[in-house]
C-alpha positions in Angstrom: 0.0 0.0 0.0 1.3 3.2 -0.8 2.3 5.5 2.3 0.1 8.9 2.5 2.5 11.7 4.1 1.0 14.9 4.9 4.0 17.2 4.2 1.4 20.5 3.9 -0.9 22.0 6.6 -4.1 21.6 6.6 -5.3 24.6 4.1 -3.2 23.2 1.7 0.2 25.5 2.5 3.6 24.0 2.0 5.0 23.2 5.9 7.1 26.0 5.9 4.9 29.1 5.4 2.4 30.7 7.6 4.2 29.0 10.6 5.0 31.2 14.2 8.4 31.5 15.1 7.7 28.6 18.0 6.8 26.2 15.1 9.9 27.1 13.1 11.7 26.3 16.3 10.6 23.6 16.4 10.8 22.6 13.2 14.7 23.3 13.0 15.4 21.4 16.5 13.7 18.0 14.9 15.9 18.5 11.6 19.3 19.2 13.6 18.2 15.6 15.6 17.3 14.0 12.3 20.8 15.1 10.8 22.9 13.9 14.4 21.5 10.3 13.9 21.1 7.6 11.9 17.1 6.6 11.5 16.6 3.8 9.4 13.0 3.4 7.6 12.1 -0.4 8.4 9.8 -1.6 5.3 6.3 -2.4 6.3 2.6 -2.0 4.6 1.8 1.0 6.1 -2.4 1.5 6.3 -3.2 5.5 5.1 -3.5 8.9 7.4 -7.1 9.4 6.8 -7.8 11.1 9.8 -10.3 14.2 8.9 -11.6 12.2 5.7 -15.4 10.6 5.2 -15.8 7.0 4.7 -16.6 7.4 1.4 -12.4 8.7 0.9 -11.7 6.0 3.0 -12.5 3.6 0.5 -11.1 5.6 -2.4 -7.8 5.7 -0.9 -8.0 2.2 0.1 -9.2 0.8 -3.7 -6.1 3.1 -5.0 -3.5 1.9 -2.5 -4.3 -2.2 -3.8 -2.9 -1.2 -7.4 0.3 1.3 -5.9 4.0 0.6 -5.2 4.4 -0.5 -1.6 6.7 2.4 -0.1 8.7 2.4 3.4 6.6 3.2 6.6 7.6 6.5 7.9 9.3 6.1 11.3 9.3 9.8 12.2 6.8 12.4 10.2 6.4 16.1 11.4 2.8 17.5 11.5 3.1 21.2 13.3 -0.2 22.1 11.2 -2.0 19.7 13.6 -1.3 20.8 16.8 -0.6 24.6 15.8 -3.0 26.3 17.9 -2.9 24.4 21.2 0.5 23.9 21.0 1.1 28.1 20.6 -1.4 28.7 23.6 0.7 26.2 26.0 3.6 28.3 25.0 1.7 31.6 25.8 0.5 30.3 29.1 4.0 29.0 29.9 5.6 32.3 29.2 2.9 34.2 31.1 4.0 31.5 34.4 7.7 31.7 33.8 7.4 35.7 33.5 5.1 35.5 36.7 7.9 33.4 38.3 11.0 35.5 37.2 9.2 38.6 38.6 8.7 37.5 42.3 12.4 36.1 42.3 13.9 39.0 42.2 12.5 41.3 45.3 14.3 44.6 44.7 12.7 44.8 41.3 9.1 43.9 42.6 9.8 46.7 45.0 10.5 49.5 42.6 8.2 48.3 39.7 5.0 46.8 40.1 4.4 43.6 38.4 1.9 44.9 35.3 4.4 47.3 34.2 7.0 44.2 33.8 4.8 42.3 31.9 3.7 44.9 29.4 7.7 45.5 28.5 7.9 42.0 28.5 5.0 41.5 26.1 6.8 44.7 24.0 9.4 42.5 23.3 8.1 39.2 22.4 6.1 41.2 20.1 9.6 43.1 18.5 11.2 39.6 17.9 8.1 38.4 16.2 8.2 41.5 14.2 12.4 41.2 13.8 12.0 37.9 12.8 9.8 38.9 9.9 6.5 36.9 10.9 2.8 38.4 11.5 1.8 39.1 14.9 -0.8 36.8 16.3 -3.9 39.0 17.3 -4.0 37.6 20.6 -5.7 40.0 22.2 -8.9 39.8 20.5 -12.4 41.3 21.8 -13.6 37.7 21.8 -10.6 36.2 23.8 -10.5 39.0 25.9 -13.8 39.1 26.9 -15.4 35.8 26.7 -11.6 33.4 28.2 -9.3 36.0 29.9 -12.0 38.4 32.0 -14.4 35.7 33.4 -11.9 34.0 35.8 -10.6 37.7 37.1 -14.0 38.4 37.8 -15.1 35.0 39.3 -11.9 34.9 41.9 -12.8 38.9 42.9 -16.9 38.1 43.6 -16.3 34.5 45.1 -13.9 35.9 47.6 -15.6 39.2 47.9 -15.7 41.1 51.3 -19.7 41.5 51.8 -19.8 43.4 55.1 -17.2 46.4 53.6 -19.0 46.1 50.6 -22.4 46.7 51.1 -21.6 49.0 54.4 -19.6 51.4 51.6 -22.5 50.1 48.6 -23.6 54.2 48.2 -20.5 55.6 48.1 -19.1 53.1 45.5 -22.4 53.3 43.5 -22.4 57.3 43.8 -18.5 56.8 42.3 -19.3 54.2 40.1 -22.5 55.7 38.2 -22.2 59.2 38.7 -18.3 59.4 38.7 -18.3 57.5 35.1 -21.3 59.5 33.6 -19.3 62.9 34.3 -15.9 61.2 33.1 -17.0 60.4 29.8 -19.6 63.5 28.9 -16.7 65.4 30.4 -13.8 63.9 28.4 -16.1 63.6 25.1 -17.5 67.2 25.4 -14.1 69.1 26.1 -12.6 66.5 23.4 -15.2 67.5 20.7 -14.8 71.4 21.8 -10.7 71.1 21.1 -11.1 69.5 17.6 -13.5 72.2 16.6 -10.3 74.4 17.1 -9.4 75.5 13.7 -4.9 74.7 13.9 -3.2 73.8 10.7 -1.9 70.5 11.9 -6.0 69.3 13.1 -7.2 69.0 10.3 -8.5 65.3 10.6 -9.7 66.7 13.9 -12.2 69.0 12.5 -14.7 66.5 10.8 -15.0 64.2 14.3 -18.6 64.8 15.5 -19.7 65.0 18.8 -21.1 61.7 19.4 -17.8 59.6 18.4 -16.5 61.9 20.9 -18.5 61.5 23.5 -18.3 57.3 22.6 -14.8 57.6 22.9 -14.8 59.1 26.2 -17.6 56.3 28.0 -14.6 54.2 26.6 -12.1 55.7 28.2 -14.1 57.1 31.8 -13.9 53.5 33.2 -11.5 52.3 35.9 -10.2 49.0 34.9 -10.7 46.4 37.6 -7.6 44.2 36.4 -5.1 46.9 36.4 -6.9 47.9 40.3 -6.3 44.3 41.1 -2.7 44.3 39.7 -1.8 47.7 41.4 -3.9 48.0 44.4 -2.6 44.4 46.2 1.0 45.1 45.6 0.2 48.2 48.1 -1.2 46.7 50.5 -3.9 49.7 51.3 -6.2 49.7 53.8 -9.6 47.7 53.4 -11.8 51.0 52.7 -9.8 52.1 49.8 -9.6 49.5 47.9 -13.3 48.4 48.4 -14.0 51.4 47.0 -11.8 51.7 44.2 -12.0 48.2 42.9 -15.8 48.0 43.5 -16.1 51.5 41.6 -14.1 49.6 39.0 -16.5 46.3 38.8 -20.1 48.3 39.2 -19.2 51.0 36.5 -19.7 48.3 33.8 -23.4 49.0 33.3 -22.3 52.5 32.7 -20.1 51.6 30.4 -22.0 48.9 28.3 -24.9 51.4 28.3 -23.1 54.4 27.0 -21.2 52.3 24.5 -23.8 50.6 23.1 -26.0 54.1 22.8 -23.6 56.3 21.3 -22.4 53.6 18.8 -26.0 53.2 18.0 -26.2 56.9 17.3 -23.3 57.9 16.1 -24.6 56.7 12.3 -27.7 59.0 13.0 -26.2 62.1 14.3 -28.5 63.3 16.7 -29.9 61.8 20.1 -33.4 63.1 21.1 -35.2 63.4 24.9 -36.8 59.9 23.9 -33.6 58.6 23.4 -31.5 59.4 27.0 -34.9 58.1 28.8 -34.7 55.0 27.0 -31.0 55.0 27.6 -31.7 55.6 31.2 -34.2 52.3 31.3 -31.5 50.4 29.8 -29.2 51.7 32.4 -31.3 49.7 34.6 -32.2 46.9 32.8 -28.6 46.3 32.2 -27.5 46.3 35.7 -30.1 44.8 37.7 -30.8 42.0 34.7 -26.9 41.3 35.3 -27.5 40.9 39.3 -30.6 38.7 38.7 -28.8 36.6 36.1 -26.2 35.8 38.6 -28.6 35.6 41.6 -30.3 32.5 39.6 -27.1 30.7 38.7 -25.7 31.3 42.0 -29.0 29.7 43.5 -28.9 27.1 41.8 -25.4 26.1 42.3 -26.0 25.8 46.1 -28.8 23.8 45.5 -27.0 21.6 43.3 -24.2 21.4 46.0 -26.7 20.3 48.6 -27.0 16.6 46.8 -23.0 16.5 45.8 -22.5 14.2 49.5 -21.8 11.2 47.7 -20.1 12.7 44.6 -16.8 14.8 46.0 -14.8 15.2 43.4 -17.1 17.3 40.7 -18.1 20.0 44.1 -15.7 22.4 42.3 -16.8 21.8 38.6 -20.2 23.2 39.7 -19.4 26.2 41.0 -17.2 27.2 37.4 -19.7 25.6 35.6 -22.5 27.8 36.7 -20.6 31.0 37.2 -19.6 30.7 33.5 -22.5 30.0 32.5 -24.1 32.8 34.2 -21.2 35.2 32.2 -22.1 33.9 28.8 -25.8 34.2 29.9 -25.8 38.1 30.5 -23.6 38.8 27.5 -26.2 37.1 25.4 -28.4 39.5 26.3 -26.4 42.5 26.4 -26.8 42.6 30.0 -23.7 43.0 32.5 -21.8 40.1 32.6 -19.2 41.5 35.2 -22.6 41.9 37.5 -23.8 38.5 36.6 -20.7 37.1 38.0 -19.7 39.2 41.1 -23.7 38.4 42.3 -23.1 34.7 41.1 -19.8 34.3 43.3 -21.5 36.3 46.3 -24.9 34.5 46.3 -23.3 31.2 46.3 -20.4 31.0 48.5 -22.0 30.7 51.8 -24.3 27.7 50.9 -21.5 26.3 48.8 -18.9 25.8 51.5 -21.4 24.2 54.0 -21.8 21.9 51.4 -18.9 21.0 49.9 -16.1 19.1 51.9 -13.1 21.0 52.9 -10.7 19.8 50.0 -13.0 20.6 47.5 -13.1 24.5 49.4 -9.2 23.9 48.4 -9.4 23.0 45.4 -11.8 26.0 44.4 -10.0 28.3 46.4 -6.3 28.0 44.8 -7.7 27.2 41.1 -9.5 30.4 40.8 -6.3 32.0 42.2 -4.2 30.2 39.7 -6.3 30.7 36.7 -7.2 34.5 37.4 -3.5 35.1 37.5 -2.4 33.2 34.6 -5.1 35.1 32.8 -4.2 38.9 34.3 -0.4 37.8 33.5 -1.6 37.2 29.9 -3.8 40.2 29.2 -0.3 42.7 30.4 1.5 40.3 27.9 -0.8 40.6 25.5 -1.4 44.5 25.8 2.4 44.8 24.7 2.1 42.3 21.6 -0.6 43.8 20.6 0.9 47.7 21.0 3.6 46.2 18.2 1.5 45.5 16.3 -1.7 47.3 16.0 -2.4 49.9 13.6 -1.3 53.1 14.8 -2.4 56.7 14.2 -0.5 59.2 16.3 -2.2 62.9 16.4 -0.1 64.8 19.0 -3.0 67.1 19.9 -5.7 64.8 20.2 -3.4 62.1 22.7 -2.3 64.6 24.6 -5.6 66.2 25.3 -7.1 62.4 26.0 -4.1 62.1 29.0 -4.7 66.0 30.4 -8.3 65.4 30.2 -8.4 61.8 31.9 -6.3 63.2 34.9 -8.4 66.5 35.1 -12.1 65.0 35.2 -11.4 62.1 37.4 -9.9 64.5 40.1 -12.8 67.2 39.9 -15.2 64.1 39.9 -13.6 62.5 43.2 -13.7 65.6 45.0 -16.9 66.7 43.8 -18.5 63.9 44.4 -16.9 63.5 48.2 -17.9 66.2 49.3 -21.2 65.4 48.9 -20.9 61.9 50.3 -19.0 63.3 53.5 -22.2 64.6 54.4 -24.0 61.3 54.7 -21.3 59.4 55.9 -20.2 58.7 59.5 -16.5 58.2 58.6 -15.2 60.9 56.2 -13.3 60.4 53.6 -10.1 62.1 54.3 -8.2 64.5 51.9 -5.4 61.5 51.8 -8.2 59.1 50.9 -9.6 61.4 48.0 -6.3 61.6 46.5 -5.5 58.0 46.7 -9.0 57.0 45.4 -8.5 59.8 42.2 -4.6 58.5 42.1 -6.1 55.4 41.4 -8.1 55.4 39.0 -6.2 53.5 36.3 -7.1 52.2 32.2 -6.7 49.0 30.9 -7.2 46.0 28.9 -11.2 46.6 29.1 -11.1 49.9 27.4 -8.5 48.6 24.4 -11.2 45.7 23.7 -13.8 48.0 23.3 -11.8 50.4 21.2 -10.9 47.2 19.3 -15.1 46.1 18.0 -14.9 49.4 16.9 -15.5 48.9 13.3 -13.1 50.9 10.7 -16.4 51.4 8.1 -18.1 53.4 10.4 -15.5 54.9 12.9 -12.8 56.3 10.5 -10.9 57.2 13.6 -10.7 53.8 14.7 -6.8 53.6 14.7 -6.6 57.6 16.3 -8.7 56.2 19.5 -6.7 53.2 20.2 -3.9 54.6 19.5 -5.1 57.1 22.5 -6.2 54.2 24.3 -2.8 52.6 24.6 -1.4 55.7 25.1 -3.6 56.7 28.7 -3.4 53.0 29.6 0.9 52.8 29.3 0.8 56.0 31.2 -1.3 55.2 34.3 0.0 52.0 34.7 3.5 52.7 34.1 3.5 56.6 35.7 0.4 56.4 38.3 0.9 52.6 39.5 4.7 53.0 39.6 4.2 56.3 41.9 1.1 55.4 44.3 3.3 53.2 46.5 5.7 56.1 47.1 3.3 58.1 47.6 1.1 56.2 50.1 4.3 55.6 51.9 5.1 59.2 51.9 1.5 60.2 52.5 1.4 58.0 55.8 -2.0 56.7 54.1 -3.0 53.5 56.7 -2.0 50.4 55.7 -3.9 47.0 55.7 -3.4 45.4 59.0 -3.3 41.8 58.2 -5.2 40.7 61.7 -6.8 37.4 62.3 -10.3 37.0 63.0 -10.9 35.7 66.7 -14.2 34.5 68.4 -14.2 37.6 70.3 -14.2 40.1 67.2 -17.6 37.6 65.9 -19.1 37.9 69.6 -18.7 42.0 69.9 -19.8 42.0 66.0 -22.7 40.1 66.4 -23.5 42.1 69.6 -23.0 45.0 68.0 -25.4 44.6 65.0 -28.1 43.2 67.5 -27.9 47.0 69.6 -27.8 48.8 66.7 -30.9 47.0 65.2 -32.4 47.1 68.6 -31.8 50.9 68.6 -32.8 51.3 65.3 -36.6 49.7 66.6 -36.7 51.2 69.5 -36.3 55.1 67.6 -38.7 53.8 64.7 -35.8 54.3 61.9 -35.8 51.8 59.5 -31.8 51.7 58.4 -30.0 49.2 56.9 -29.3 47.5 60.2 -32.9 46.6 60.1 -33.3 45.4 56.7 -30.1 43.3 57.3 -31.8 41.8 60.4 -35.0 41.2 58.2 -32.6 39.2 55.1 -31.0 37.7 58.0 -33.7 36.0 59.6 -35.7 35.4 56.6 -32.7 33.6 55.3 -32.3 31.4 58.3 -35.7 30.6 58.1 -36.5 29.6 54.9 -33.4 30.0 52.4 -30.9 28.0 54.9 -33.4 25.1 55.3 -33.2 24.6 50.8 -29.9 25.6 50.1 -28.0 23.6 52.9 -27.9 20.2 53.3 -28.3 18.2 56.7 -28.0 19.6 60.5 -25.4 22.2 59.3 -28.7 24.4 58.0 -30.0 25.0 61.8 -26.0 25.9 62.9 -26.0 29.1 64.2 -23.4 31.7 62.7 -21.4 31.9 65.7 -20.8 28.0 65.7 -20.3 27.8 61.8 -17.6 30.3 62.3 -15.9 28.5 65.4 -15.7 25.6 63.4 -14.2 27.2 60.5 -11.4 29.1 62.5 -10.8 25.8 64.4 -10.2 23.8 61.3 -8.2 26.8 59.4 -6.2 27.1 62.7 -5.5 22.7 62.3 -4.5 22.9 58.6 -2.0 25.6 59.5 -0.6 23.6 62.3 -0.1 20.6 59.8 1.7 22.8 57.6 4.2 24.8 59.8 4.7 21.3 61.8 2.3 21.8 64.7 5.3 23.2 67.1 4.6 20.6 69.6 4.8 16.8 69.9 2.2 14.8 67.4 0.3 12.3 69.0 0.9 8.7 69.1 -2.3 7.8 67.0 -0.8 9.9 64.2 0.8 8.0 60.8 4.4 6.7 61.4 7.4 9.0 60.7 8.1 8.2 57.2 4.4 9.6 56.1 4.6 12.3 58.5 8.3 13.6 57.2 7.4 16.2 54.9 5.1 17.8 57.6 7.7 17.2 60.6 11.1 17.3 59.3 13.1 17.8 62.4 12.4 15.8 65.4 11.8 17.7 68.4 13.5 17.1 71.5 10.7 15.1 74.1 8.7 17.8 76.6 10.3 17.4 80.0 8.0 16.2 82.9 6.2 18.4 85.1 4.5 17.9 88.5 1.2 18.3 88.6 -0.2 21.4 90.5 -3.2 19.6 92.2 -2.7 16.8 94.6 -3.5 13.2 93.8 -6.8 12.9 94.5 -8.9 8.8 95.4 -10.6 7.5 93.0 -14.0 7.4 94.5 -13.9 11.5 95.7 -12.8 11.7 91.8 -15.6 9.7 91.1 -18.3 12.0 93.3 -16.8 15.1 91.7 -17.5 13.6 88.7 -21.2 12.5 89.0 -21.8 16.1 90.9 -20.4 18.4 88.1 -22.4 16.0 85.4 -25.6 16.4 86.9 -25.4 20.0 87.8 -24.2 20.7 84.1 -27.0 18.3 82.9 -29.5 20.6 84.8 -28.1 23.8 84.0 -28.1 22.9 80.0 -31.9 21.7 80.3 -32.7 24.7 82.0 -30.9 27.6 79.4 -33.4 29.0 76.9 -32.5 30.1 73.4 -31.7 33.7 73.2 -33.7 36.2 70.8 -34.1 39.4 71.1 -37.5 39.9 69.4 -38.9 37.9 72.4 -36.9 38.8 75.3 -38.3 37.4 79.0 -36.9 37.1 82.1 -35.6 33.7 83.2 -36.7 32.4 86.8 -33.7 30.4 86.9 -31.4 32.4 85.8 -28.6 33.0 88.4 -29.1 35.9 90.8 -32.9 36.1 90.0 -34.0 36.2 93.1 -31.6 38.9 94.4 -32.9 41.0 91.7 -36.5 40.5 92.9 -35.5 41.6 96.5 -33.4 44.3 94.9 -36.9 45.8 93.5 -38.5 45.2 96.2 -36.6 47.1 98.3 -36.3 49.8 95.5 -39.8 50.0 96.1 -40.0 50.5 99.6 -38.1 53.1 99.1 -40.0 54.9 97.1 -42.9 54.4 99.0 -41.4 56.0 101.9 -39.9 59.1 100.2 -43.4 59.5 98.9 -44.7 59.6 102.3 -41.9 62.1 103.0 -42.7 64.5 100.4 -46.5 64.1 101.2 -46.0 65.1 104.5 -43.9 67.4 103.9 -46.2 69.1 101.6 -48.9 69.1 104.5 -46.1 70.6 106.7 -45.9 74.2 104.2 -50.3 74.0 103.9 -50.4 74.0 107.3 -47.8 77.2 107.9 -49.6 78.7 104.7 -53.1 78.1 106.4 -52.3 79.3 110.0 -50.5 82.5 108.6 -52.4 83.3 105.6 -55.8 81.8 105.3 -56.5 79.4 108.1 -60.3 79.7 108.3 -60.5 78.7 104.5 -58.1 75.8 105.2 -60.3 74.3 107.7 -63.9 74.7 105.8 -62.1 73.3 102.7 -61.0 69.9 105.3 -64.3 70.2 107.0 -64.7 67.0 109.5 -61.5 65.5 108.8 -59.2 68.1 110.1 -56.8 67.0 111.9 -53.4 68.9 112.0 -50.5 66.5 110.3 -47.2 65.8 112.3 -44.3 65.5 110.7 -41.6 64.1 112.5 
């Protein structure tokens, strides 16, 4: 039979053309082996590569290989076409970890430059060699890819692990930032923008003919803060827990705005005018967009709990639900135009506390560091990325217009923070310092988000397609290269508070708890329905009826307190395991040789102490024993669940009854000081009477006068 080689890719091209300078690599590496050695070609009927053919080819080839020259089976063939696009995106994701790696091994470079900034330059020059070596750049960072691969698991890891009490305590100051801040960013930018190209110059003349509505679409592009570059920036810093909930949730809520705007003024931009009609109905989809988002990922996130509840018997597929349904939940919203940044960050919130008393504790692992490693492997590849793609896009460089974009970026978000703050500081019961307004303007920083939407732009109806993302690039490289490379300085030179990286105790829950009882108790008491309230209301509405679906078994009816207890207790085990416990394992544990890359180093044997207490007989150890049990047994029988809604005094309750003799002699008390005063009173009639008018004292006592004594 005649031996079919495929010596061509797929569509046909020879093997050398078309190729990426990995494949040729690799090419040239099997061709220097193939020339070192000796590979003989053992003769053999050799049945055809038919892969990708019908059955009816099958045959064909088959008929025709009966009446051809038998040929020498192929003991090595090359076939680069085949594995082309997998292979390139293992290569790209092993760069991204190797980059990722290189950076945190050298700590003097971390601490001057941050770690986005790095991979940019890096990105820079993979994208220069490609170009050197006289191949085309890859367009890898697509709107599709972008948006649909390399967002979602940045997203997912930020809403799963979320902060919920900083967030919604701080949810109208970030919405005020995030709505608000990024409608007067972008009508600012776009009108100022549209007012400068109207400026007849002799070198704007490409400027004159841009209308007002690409401006104004060009600056809702630009207005938004970039939640990956936050991310990247803001944990290198290590600021305190107010500013960056407020910066990066500013950064994750402004997407409605964004989408909204977008979407509208690309609509319109064709048309050339927007009527009244037109901003209502913009304003409606303002809504729709964001609160279909939250629903969207409400649902999902539902229904992965509920899912989890039945996953007992089933371990190992706990963590395939929860990026199943997140994903899902994405790709939902984005098929409807709808927020899918929302969907997820309410997908991740909704579900976490119903997932993790679900799931076992290694699946909790295995969620936890997966979205960790796959949201930085995908943040390391959008810098990377950003820099190929700055190599090679096409460019259109208008001094006047770039400029202006920068000058005006910096201007409008600094009015718009402290605008906007001083509003807030009159609502709020912790002001936002001047040091926090600065940070918070300081920070707001461009990225990948903004090139991909420059990037659907389409060239047939945008002319200044290339002009705007050459802008784009240009504000993005110079607030994460000039603003993220300064904040830390800064903050350090500001004195701006620092997060405190404290554990969570029992105590901290107990005085929390406490604490949101008085103030909901207050909050009752002065008839003020405040959040406190509404919280209590979701609170026990949840642990009626929500709990009692979503959560499987006993663990539903747990109190909070407890489910937290239980959690520190086995976070503080796991971390014993791992830093080798610091004190002697017990007997019942695995021998040595399992145990030795947990316990290393044997420690020296604790040295005997006496005991404090004497030895005590067996049978008084025995009567202590039975007398402690049974007054414990009693005691627990006799406690009552605590709520506050139906607060009662307990007649068992220790010191019970010296409270009822305390009011009783309380009332005594008062009883007799009455008297006093009453007598008293009778004292001054009686000197009034005698003095002044002691006939009409007498008529008005008639019979019953008798004169009082007061002793």
């Amino acid at each position: 039979m005649r031996c079919v080689r495929r010596a061509a890719s797929p569509q046909g091209h020879p093997a050398g053309s078309g190729r990426s300078l990995p494949g040729r690599g690799l090419l040239l590496l099997t061709v220097l082996v193939l020339l070192e050695g000796t590979v003989f070609r053992l003769g053999a009927a050799s049945t055809p590569d038919v892969s990708g053919h019908d059955t009816k080819d099958h045959h064909k080839a088959t008929a025709i290989g009966h009446n051809s020259t038998k040929k020498a089976f192929p003991v090595l063939d090359l076939d680069y076409g085949h594995i082309q696009t997998p292979f390139e995106i293992s290569l790209w994701v092993l760069l991204a970890s190797l980059m990722k790696l290189g950076f945190h091994l050298i700590p003097r470079l971390s601490g001057i430059v941050p770690e986005s900034c790095l991979l940019i330059v890096v990105g820079l020059l993979v994208g220069g060699l490609i170009k050197i070596a006289g191949e085309k750049v890859p367009p890898v960072l697509d709107s599709r890819l972008f948006f649909l691969c390399l967002l979602p698991p940045i997203i997912l890891d930020a809403g799963y692990f979320l902060p919920i009490r900083p967030f919604m305590e701080n949810l109208g100051t970030i919405l005020i930032f995030a709505v608000v801040g990024t409608l007067w960013n972008a009508f600012f930018i776009g009108g100022l923008l549209y007012a400068v190209c109207q400026i007849q110059t002799g070198n704007s003349s490409e400027l004159n003919g841009l209308g007002l509505l690409p401006c104004l679409l060009f600056g809702s592009i630009i207005s938004a803060v970039d939640p990956v570059a936050v991310l990247a920036v803001f944990e290198e810093i290590h600021i305190n827990e107010l500013l960056h909930i407020l910066v990066f949730g500013e950064s994750l809520l402004n997407d409605a705005v964004t989408v909204v705007l977008y979407h509208l003024f690309e609509e319109y931009s064709g048309v050339g005018t927007v009527t009244v009609m037109d901003g209502f109905l913009g304003i409606i989809s303002f809504l729709v967009v964001a609160l279909g988002g939250v629903l969207v990922g409400a649902i999902y996130g539902i229904l992965a709990a509920f899912t989890s509840r039945f996953t007992s018997h089933t371990r190992v597929i706990e963590p395939l639900f929860v990026f199943v349904y997140s994903y899902i939940a994405y790709l939902s919203a984005e098929m409807f135009h709808l927020s899918g940044i929302m969907a997820l960050i309410a997908c991740g919130a909704v579900m976490r506390p119903y997932v993790e008393a679900n799931i076992s504790h290694k699946s909790h692992t295995t969620i936890k560091y997966f979205l960790k490693m796959w949201s930085s492997v995908s943040e390391t590849l959008i810098f990377i990325f950003l820099g190929v793609a700055t190599v090679d896009g096409p460019h259109f460089w208008n001094w006047t217009f770039v400029t202006v974009t920068v000058i005006l970026c910096l201007v409008a978000r600094v009015i718009g923070v402290v605008g906007l703050t001083y509003i807030i500081n009159k609502f709020r019961i912790v002001k936002l310092t001047t040091k926090d307004q600065f940070i918070i303007a300081y920070g707001g920083l461009r990225g990948a988000i903004a090139f991909s939407l420059g990037f659907l732009l389409k060239e047939d109806h945008f002319p200044e397609r290339n002009m705007f993302l050459t802008a784009i690039i240009t504000v993005i490289f110079f607030t994460v290269f000039v603003q993220g490379m300064t904040i830390k300085p800064l903050v350090e030179l500001l004195a701006v508070k620092k997060k405190q990286e404290a554990k969570r105790s029992i105590n901290e829950e107990i005085h929390t708890q406490f604490l949101d009882h008085l103030l909901t108790g207050i909050e009752d008491i002065c008839g003020h329905y405040g959040h406190h309230h509404w919280k209590d209301k979701l609170n026990r509405f949840n642990k009626k009826y929500v709990k009692k679906c979503l959560i499987a078994g006993e663990r539903s009816k747990e109190p909070q307190l407890i489910a937290f207890y239980h959690k520190m207790e086995m976070k503080q085990a796991i971390q014993l395991v791992e830093s080798g416990g610091g004190v002697k394992m017990p007997s019942a544990m695995p021998s040595t040789v399992s145990m030795q890359n947990i316990q290393p180093k044997k420690l020296p044997p604790p040295k005997t102490v006496e005991r404090a207490l004497p030895q005590l007989p067996k049978g008084r150890e025995e009567e202590i024993r039975k007398i402690l049990r049974s007054n414990l047994q009693r005691t627990r029988q006799r406690l009552h669940s605590y709520n506050r809604h139906t607060l009662v005094a307990d007649p068992y309750e220790d010191g019970f009854d010296k409270f009822i003799l305390k009011k009783q002699k309380i009332i005594e008390l008062e009883n007799k000081w009455l008297c006093c005063c009453t007598g008293l009173g009778l004292f001054y009639i009686e000197n009034w009477s005698l003095t002044f008018g002691a006939p009409l004292y007498i008529a008005a006592c008639g019979n019953n006068f008798s004169p009082p004594s007061v002793s």
